[in-house]
VMD Tcl script that draws the C-alpha trace (Angstrom):
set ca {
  {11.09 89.40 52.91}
  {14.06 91.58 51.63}
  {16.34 89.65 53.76}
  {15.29 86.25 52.45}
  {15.64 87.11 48.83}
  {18.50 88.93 49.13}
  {19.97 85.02 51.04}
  {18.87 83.31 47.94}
  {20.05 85.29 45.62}
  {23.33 84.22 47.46}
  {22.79 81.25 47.34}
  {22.12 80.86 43.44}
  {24.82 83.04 42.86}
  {27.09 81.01 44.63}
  {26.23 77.57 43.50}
  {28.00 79.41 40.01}
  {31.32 80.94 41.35}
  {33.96 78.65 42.08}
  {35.68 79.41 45.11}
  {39.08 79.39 43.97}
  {38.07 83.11 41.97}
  {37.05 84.01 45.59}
  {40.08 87.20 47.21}
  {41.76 86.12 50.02}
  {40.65 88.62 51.73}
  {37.31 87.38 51.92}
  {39.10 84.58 54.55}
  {38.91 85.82 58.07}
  {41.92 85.83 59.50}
  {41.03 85.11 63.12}
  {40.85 81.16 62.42}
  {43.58 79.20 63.50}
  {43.45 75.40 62.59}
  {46.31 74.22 65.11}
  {44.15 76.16 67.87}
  {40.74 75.93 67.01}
  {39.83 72.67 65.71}
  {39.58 69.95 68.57}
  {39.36 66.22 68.48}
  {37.13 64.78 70.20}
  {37.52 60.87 70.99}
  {34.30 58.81 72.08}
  {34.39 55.06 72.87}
  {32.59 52.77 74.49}
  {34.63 53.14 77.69}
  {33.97 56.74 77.99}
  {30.14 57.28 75.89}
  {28.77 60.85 76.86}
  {31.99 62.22 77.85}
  {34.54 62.57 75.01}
  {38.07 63.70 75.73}
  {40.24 65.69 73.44}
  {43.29 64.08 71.86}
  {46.21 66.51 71.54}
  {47.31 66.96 67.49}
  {50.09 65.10 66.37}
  {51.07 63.75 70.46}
  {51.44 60.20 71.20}
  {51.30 60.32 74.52}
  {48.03 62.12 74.33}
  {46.43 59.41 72.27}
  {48.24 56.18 75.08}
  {46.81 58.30 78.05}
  {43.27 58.03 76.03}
  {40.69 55.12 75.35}
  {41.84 55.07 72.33}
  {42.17 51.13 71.04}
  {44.18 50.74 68.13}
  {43.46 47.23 67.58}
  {39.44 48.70 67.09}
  {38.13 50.43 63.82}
  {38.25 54.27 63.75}
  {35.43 56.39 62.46}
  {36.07 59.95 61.78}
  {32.69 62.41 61.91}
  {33.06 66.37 60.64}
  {30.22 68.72 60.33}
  {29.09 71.44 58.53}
  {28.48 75.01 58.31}
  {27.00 76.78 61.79}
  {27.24 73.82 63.82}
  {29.61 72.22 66.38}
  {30.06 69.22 68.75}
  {26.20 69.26 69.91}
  {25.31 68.36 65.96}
  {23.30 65.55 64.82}
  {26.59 64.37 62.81}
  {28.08 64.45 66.33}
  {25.94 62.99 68.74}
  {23.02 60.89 67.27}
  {26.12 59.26 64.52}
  {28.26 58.56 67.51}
  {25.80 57.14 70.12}
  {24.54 54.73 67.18}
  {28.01 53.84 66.10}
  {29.07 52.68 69.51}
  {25.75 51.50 70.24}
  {25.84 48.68 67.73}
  {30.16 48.81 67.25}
  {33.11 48.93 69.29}
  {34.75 51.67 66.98}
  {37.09 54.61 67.96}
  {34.72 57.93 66.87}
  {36.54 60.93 66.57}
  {34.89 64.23 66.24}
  {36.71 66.94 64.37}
  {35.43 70.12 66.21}
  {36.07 73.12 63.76}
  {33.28 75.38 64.82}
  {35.07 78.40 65.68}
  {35.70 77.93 61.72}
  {32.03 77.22 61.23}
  {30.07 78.91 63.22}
  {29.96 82.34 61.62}
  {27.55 84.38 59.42}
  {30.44 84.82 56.17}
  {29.84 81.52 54.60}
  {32.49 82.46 52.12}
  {34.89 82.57 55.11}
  {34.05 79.09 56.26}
  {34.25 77.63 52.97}
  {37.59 79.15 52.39}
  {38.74 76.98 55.76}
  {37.45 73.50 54.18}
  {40.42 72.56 52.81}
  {43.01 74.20 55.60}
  {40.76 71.68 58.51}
  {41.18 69.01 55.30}
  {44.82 69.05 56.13}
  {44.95 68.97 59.71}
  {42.59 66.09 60.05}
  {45.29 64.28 57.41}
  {47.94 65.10 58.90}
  {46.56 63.77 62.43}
  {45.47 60.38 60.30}
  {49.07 60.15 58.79}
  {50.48 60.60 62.23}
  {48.33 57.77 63.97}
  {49.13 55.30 61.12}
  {52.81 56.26 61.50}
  {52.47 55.31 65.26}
  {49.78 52.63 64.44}
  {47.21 53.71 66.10}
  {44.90 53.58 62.94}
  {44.97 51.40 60.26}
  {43.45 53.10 56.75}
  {42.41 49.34 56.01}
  {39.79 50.07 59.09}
  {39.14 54.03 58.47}
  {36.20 55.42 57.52}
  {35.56 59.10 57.52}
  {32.08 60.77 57.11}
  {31.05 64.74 57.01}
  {28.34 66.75 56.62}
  {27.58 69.40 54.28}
  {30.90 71.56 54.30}
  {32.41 68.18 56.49}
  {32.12 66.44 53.26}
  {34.47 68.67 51.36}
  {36.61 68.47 54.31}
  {36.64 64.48 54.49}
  {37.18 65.04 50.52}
  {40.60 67.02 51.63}
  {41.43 64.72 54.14}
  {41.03 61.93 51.59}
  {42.99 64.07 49.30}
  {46.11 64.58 51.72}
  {46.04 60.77 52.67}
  {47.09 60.01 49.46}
  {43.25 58.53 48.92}
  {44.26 55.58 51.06}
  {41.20 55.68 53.29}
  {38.98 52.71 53.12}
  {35.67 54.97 52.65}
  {34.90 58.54 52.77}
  {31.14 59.13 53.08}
  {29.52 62.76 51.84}
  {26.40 63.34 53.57}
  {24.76 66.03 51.30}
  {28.12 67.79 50.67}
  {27.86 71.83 50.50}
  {26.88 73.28 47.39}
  {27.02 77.03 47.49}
  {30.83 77.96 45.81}
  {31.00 74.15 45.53}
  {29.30 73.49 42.35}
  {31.48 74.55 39.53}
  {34.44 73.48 41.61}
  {37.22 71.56 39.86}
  {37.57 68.14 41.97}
  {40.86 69.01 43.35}
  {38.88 71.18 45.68}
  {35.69 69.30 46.66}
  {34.90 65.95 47.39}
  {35.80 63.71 44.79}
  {35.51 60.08 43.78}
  {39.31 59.58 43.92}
  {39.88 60.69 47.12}
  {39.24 57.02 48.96}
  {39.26 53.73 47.49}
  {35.52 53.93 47.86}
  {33.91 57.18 48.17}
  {29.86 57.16 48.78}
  {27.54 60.74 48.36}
  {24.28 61.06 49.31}
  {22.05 64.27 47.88}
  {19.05 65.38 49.57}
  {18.94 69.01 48.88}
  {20.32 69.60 45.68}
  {19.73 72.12 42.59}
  {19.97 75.82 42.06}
  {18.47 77.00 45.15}
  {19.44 74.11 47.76}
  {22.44 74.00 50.28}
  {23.72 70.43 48.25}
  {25.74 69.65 45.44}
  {23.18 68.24 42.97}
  {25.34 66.16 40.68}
  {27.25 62.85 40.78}
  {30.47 63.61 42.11}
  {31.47 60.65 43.96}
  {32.12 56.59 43.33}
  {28.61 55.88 44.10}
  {25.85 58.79 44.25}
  {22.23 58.49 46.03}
  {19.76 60.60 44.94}
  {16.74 59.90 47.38}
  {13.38 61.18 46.43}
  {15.22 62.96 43.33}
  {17.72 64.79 45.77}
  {16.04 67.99 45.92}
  {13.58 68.19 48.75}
  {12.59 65.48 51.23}
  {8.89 64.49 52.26}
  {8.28 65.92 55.48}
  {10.47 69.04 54.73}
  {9.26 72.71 54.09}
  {12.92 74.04 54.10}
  {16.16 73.73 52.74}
  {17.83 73.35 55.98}
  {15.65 70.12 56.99}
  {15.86 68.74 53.33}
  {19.88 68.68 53.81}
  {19.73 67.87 57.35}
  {18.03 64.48 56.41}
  {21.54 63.13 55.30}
  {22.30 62.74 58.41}
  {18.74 61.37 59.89}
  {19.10 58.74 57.30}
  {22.98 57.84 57.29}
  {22.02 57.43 61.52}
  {19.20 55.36 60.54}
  {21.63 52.97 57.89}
  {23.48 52.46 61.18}
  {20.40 50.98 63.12}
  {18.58 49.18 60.61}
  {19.70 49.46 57.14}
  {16.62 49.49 54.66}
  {17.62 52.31 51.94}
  {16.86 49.82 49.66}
  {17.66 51.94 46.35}
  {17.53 51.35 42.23}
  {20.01 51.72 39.90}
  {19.78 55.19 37.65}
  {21.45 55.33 34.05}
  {21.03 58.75 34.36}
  {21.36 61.79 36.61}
  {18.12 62.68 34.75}
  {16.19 59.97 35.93}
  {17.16 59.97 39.42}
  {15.76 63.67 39.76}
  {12.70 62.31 37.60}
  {12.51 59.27 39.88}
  {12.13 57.13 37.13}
  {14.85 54.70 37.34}
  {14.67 50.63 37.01}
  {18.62 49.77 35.67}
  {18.53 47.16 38.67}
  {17.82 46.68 42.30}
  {19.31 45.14 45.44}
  {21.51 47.95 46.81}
  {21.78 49.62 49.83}
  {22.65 52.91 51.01}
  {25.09 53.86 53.78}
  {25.05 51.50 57.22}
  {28.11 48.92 58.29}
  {30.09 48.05 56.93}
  {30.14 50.28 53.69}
  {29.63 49.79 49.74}
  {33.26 49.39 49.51}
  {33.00 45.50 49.60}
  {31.24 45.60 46.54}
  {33.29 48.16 45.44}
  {29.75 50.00 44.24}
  {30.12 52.59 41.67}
  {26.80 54.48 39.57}
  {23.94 56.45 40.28}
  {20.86 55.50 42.29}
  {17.49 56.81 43.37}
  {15.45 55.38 46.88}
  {12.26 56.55 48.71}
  {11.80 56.84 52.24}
  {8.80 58.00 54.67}
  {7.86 61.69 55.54}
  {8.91 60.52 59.33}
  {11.11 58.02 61.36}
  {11.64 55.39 60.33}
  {12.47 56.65 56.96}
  {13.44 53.75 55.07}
  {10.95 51.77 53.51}
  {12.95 48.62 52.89}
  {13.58 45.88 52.34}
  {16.22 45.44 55.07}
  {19.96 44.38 53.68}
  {20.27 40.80 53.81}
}
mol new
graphics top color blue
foreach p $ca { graphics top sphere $p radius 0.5 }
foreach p [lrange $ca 0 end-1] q [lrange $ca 1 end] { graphics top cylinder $p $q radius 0.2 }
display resetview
């Protein structure tokens, strides 16, 4: 009982320092991004067994499945979690299984996976800048083109994406946020989270936010999804399964997209769940917002269990 108050007391506590007043020290030093982080590269021609693309080598990418005349989706994940994650594997078997897209995984667990949260936070925007500098390397050698780049992380992968957006000059097509990290997050400036300027269209979706959750509560991105207020999700008992339904329902988009959602004039009234400034949009799927070049607020429901959307479908 000690032990869990004593984690949320950390946790309310850090949803109010901004990481930047953080010592360096507080960084462990073991963590090295050119050595650590892998990328992992799953297409169609090689599903189940993804091969590792060398940073920054040409040759690495040629001797790879790797089609450049294909889209490219980029998937990061979070805190405590690695290339076995639902933002890994259920996001990439439904991407290929309905497109012929280039996934790549950026694999920063060695970051991750470790009990000092503060020290994996600190590393966000360090993996931020490899992943761009990869990006700006492929589209120097077209292999990618931004016009077909989307890039989508989880939790403390969503402030990465952010960076990556960030270093790219925010020339990405779309940079999706699935329930982007809170904790030393909150009272961030946007220079050092996730931010609405960081692709031309930038999409957020909250499912665990407010002073005690593991997401940023607030509208910090071009278009913000609040579903079921953003705070806790039917079905859910924790924090960790309330956040982890980001990426059950961004999977789900992929399938079968019916997040049908309302427009919110408020922040307010998406927690409240009281919002009617207009219907017919959509959350997440393929291919994103950015067509319609969405911006605003906006609340959905879904179902306790799969399938969580409750429609209508997208036209």
């Amino acid at each position: 009982m000690k032990i869990a108050i004593a984690f949320l007391s950390f946790i309310v506590l850090a949803h109010t320092i901004p990481i930047e007043e953080l010592e360096p020290v507080e960084i462990e030093p073991q963590f090295d991004v050119y050595r650590d982080v892998r990328l992992l590269l799953s297409t169609r021609r090689n599903r189940g067994s993804p091969i590792r693309i060398s940073f920054r080598n040409a040759e690495s990418i040629r001797a790879s499945p790797f089609d450049p005349a294909k889209p490219t989706r980029v998937l990061i994940h979070g805190w405590w979690e690695d290339d076995t994650s639902a933002i890994s594997v259920d996001t990439s078997e439904e991407l290929l299984n309905y497109y012929d897209f280039n996934v790549i995984f950026v694999d920063w667990s060695v970051g991750a996976q470790t009990i000092n949260y503060i020290g994996a936070a600190n590393r966000v925007e360090t993996v931020g800048f490899f992943v761009a500098s990869q990006l700006n390397f492929m589209r120097e050698y077209k292999f990618v083109d931004f016009d077909r780049l989307h890039v989508i992380g989880f939790s403390l992968g969503a402030h990465i994406a952010g960076h990556t957006g960030k270093n790219t000059n925010g020339e990405i097509h779309t940079i999706v946020g699935l329930d982007p990290a809170g904790p030393l997050f909150s009272e961030r400036r946007p220079d050092g989270r996730i931010d609405a300027n960081d692709a031309r269209y930038v999409e957020c979706l909250h499912t665990n936010g407010g002073l005690i959750g593991a997401g940023i509560g607030t509208a910090i991105c071009q278009a913000d999804f609040f579903p079921n207020g953003g705070s806790s999700q039917p079905g859910c008992w924790t924090n960790t399964c309330s956040h982890g339904r980001a990426v059950a329902f961004y999977v789900e988009s992929i399938i079968d997209n019916s997040f049908h959602a309302t427009r919110c004039e408020t922040e307010r009234d998406a927690s409240r769940e009281s919002c009617n400034a207009g219907t017919g949009f959509w959350f997440g799927g393929e291919p994103s917002n950015a067509r319609f070049n969405l911006t605003g607020i906006f609340h959905f429901r879904t179902n306790r269990d799969y399938p969580y959307a409750q429609g209508p479908a997208r036209p």
